[in-house]
C-alpha positions as CSV (number, residue, x, y, z in Angstrom):
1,X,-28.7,-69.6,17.2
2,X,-28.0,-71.8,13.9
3,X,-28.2,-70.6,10.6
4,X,-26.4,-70.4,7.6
5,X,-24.6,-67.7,8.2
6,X,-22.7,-69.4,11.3
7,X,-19.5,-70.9,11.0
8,X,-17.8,-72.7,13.9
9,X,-15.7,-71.0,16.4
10,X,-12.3,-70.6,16.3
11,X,-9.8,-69.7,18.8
12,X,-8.4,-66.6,17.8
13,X,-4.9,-66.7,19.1
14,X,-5.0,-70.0,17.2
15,X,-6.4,-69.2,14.0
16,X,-3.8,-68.6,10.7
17,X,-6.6,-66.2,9.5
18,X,-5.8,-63.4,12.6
19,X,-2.2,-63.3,11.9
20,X,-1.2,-60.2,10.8
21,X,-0.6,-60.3,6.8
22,X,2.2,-58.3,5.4
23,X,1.4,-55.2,2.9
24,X,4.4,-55.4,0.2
25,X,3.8,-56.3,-3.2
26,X,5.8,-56.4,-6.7
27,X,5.4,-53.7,-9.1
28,X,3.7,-56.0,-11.7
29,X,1.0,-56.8,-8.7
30,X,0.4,-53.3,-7.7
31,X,-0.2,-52.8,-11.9
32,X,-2.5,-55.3,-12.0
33,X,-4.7,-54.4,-8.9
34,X,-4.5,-50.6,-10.0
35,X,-5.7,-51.9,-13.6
36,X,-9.0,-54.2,-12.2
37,X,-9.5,-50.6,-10.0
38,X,-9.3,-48.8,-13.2
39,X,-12.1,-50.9,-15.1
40,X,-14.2,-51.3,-12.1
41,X,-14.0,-47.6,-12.0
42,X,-14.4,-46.4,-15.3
43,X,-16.0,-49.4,-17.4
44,X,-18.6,-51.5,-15.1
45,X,-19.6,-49.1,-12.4
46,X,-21.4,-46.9,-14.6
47,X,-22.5,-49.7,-17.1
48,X,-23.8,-51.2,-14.2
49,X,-25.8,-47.7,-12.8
50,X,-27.3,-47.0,-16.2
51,X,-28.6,-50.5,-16.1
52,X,-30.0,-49.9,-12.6
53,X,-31.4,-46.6,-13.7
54,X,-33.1,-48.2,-16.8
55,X,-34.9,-50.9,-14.7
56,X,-35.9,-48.7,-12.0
57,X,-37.7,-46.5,-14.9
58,X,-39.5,-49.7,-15.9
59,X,-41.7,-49.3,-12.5
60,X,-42.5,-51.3,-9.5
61,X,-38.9,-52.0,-8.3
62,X,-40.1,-55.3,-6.2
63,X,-40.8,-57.8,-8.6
64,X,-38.6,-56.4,-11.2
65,X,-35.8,-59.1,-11.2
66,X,-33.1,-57.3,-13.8
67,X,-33.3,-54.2,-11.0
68,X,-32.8,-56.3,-8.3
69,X,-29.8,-58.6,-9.9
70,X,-27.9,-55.2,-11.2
71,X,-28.7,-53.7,-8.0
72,X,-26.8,-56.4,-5.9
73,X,-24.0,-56.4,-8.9
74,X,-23.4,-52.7,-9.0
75,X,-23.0,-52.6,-4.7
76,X,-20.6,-55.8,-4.8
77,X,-18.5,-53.1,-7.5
78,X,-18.5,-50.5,-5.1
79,X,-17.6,-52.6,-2.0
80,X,-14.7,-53.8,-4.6
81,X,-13.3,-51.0,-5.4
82,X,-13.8,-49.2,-1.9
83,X,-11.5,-52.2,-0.8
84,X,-8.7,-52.1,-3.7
85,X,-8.4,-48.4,-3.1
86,X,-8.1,-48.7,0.7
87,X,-5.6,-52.2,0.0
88,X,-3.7,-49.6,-2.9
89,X,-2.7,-47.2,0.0
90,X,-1.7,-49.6,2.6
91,X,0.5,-51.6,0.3
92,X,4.3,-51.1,-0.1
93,X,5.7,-51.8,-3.6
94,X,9.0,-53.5,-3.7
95,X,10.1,-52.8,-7.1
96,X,14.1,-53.3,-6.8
97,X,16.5,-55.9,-6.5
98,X,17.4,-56.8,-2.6
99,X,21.3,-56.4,-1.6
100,X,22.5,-60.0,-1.9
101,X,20.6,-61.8,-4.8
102,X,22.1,-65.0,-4.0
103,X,19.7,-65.0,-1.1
104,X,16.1,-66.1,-0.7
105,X,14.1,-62.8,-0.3
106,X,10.7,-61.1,-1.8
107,X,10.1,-61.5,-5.5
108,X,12.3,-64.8,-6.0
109,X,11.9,-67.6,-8.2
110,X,12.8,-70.5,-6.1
111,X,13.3,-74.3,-7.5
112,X,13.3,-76.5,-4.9
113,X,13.9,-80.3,-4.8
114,X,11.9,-82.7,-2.2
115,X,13.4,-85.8,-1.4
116,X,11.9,-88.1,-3.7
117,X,13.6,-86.1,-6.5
118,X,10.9,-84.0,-7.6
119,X,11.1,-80.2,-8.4
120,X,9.0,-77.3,-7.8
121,X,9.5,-74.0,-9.0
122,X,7.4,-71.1,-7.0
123,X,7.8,-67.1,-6.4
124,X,7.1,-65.1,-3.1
125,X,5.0,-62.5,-3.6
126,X,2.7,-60.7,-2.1
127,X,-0.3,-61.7,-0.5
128,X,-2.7,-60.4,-3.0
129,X,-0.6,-61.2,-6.2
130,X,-0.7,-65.1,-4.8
131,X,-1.5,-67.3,-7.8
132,X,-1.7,-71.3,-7.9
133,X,-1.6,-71.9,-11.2
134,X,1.8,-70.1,-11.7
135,X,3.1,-71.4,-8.2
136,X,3.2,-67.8,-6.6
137,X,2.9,-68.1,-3.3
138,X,2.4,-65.1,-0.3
139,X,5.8,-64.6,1.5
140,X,3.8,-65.0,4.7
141,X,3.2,-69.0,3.8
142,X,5.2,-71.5,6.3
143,X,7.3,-72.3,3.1
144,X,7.9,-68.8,2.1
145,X,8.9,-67.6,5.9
146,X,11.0,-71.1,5.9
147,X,12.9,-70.1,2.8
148,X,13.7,-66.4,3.5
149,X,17.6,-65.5,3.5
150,X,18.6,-68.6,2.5
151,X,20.8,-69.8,-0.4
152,X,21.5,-72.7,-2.9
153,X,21.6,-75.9,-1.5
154,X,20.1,-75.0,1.6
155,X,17.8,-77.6,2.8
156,X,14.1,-76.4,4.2
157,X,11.8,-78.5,6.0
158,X,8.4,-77.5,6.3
159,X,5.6,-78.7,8.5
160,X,2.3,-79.6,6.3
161,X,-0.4,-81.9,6.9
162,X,0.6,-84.8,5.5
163,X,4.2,-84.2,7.9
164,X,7.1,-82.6,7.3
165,X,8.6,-82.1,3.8
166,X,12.1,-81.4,3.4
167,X,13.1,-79.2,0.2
168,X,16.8,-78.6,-1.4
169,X,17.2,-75.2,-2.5
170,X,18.4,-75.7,-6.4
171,X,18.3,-72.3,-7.6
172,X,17.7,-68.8,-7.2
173,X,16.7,-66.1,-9.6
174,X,15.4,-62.6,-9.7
175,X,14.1,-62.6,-13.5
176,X,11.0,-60.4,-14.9
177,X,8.0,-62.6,-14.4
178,X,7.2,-62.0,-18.1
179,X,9.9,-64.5,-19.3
């Protein structure tokens, strides 16, 4: 049966998708996801049912396209916020300073140095806080598990697609992401 719903198969022992995903998360990412819960909650849930209500008063539902379009909108915001408060319990916030900070571990600002000199600065974080644009990346990424617990001028070599990339480890800091 094709359609456009079908994707191709994938092995599951094989695909990165099944892997099990790891629930911790920084205190400024648990903020965040309890703020969007917070507005969804309060703010566009029940704009979004008054609008519903209002265009169902109108009359015939079925060719009424402002019901139908808040309609889908207002049950994508429930399915949201049913899954940030199920993901709000199963999370584990890390909001303290590990043992040895002169170690590679959760919450780190890493700057790293591939070999043809060039420097990139990321943080591990959790899986939902990740963030391209700021160079957060989940601590369950190949390069975060590669870097954990170890120290300045370690070297790291990663497997990506274009090969393997090896990475000097040029500093190490545990600074407020506000800074």
């Amino acid at each position: 049966m094709k359609g456009r719903h079908m994707t191709r198969w994938r092995d599951p022992a094989k695909d990165p998708r099944q892997e099990p995903k790891s629930n911790v998360i920084t205190a400024e990412g648990a903020a965040r996801l309890r703020g969007i819960l917070d507005h969804l909650s309060r703010v566009k849930r029940p704009a979004l049912s008054t609008k519903v209500g209002e265009a169902a008063a109108l009359g015939d539902r079925s060719e009424n396209a402002d019901y139908t379009y808040n309609k889908k909108e207002l049950n994508r915001v429930i399915a949201r916020i049913r899954y940030l408060t199920k993901r709000l319990d199963e999370l584990q916030v890390i909001d303290r300073l590990p043992a040895d900070t002169s170690k590679v571990f959760f919450g780190a600002f890493v700057a790293l140095e591939d070999e043809e000199g060039e420097t990139l600065d990321i943080r591990l974080v959790g899986h939902d806080e990740t963030d391209t644009t700021k160079h957060w990346i989940s601590v369950d990424a190949p390069l975060a598990k590669a870097l954990l617990g170890k120290e300045v001028d370690d070297e790291v070599t990663v497997t990506t697609p274009a090969g393997d990339t090896t990475y000097l480890i040029t500093a190490i800091d545990y600074r407020d992401p506000a800074r």
